[in-house]
C-alpha positions, 0 to 999 in steps of 0.5 A: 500500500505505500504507493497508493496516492490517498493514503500518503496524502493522509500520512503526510498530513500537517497542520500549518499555522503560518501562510503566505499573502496568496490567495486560494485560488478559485480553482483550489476553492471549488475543489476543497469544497466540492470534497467538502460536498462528496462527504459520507453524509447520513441519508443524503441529508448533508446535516452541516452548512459551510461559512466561506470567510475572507473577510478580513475584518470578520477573520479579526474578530473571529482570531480574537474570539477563537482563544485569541489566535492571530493566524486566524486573522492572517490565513487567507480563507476559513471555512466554519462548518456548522452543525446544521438543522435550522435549514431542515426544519425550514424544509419541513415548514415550506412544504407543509409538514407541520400543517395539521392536515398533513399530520392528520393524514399521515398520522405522523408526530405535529412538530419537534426540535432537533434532539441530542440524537440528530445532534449525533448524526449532524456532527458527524456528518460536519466533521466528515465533510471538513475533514474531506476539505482537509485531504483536499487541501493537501497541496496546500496548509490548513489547520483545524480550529477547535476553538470556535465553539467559545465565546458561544453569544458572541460568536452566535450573532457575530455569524447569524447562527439560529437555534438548531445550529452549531458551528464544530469546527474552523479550518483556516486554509492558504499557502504554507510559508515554509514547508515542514514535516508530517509530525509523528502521533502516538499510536500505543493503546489507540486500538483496542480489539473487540471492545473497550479496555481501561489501560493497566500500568504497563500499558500506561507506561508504555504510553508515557513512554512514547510521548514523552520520545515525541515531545517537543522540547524532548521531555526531560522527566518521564511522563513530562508530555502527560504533566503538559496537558494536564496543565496547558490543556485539561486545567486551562481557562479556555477549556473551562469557557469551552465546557460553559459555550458548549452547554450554551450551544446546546441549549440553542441546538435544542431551541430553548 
């Protein structure tokens, strides 16, 4: 398999934080997102809408809400994929589905908003669609920008965002300034055969073992790289602002 083309794309995959001033073509746009388009999507419902952003004030502010990351503002395109079932209850109305003739004669249930099940199902079909965008975007850079999810009030009004919708995930995509490799990610307990296993100390030594080899400065103590994300991430303010925008959106998702 090391000669098929896709799978050296996925293996060579790299996010890039720093771009040049050119602009993504339109040939290079209409081809990320038509990847975007052919996405896996559950009954063909395509339960997401992509925001295409170059507006470079909007880009500045949306750097300033996302965790405060300049490269947002910077890179020349971003692309906001929205967990999306305001545009089918939209559907369902101007056809009638709600009308009480229609539930009468079809004896289905009168109007309901979207529950966490639909919730399940649309935010796969989001990030499937974005991560096609990503392969796409291979002879170009882009990284994923998980960050969009706080600030939830503000990011709401800032993009028009209806109940029933949530934006998952930002990619922010142009030409890298230089180039760098692909950067190594740990594998040790990733699989797990048949069904769902809690790691036992050798396992997790193991782990530990493996990231602190890839950690960048090298770790210096073992079980450095862990210690790391428990500080940097896990304990941090802007996962704390994550937890709180995420009960926010899902309010909204619910329509309360």
């Amino acid at each position: 398999m090391e000669n098929n083309a896709i799978l050296s794309a996925l293996s060579a995959r790299k996010s890039v934080r720093v771009f040049t001033h050119d602009p993504v073509t339109p040939d290079e746009r209409a081809a990320i997102l038509n990847a975007a388009f052919q996405a896996p999507t559950a009954g063909n419902q395509q339960l997401y809408t992509i925001l295409d952003i170059t507006d470079p004030a909007l880009k500045a502010t949306l750097a300033d809400l996302c965790d405060h990351q300049p490269m947002i503002a910077k890179a020349p395109w971003a692309l906001i994929f929205v967990v999306d079932y305001a545009k089918w209850i939209d559907l369902f109305e101007h056809v009638g589905c709600f009308e009480p003739e229609f539930v009468e004669r079809t004896g289905k249930s009168p109007r309901r908003a979207p529950g966490l099940g639909d919730f399940a199902i649309a935010a796969q079909d989001a990030v499937i669609a974005a991560h096609n965008a990503v392969v796409a975007a291979e002879a170009l850079g882009r990284c994923y920008i998980g960050d969009v999810v706080e600030n939830a009030e503000e990011v709401a009004e800032l993009l028009g965002l209806p109940p029933y919708t949530m934006p998952l995930s930002m990619l922010i995509i142009g030409t890298p300034r230089k180039e760098r490799p692909a950067i190594a990610h740990p594998v040790v307990n990733l699989v797990h055969e048949e069904r769902y296993r809690r790691a036992d100390a050798a396992t997790m030594d193991a782990q530990v073992a493996e990231m602190d080899a890839m950690f960048r400065p090298h770790a210096r103590e073992v079980g450095e790289r862990v210690v790391d994300i428990y500080t940097r991430k896990h304990t941090s303010p802007f996962m704390a602002e994550m937890s709180r925008s995420m009960e926010w959106w899902f309010k909204n998702w619910l329509g309360k």
